[in-house]
N, C-alpha and C positions, 0 to 999 in steps of 0.2 A: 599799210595798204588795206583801206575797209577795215581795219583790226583783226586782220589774219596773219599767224607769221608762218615766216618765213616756208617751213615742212608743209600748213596747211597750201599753202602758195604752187608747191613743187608737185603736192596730189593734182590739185585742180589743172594744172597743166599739163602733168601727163595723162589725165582721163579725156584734154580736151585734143593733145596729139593723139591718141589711141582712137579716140570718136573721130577724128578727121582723115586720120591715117592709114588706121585697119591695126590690126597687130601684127602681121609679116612685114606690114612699111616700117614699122616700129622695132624690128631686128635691125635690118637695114640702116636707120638711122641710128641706131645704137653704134655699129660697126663702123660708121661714118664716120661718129664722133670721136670715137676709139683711137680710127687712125691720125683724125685733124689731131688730137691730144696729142699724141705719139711724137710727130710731125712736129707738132710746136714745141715739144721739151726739146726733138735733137736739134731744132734749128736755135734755140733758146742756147744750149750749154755749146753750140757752135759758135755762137756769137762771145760768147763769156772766152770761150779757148781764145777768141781771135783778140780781142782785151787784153788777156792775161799775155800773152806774147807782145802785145804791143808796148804795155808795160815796162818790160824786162827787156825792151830792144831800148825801148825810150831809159832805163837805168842803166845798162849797159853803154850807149852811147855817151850818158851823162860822165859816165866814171871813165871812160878814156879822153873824154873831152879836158879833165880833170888832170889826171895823169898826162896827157903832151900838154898839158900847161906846165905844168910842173920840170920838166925836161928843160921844156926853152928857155 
């Protein structure tokens, strides 16, 4: 981009959030960020737990489906 990477990229945007924002807005939106992160990891390894049971229900079913085959 223009032949700036990436670090120089990250200055210039936060001097242009800071210039636009103020510096108290600039806590604020830190803390904002903070908790959207936060918020996306647990809903992220919520979704993985819900997976991982689905899994184990869907192997679990597989293997008695297995076994009363076996019986009859």
């Amino acid at each position: 981009m223009f032949g700036l990477g990436p670090s120089e990229v990250i200055i210039i945007l936060t001097v242009v959030v800071v210039f636009f924002f103020g510096g108290e807005k600039m806590s604020e939106l830190a803390k904002g960020l903070g908790r959207f992160t936060g918020e996306f990891k647990k809903g992220r390894s919520e979704i993985e737990e819900e997976i991982k049971k689905a899994e184990k229900e869907l192997k679990s079913d597989g293997q008695d489906g297995q076994q009363d085959g076996e019986q009859k």
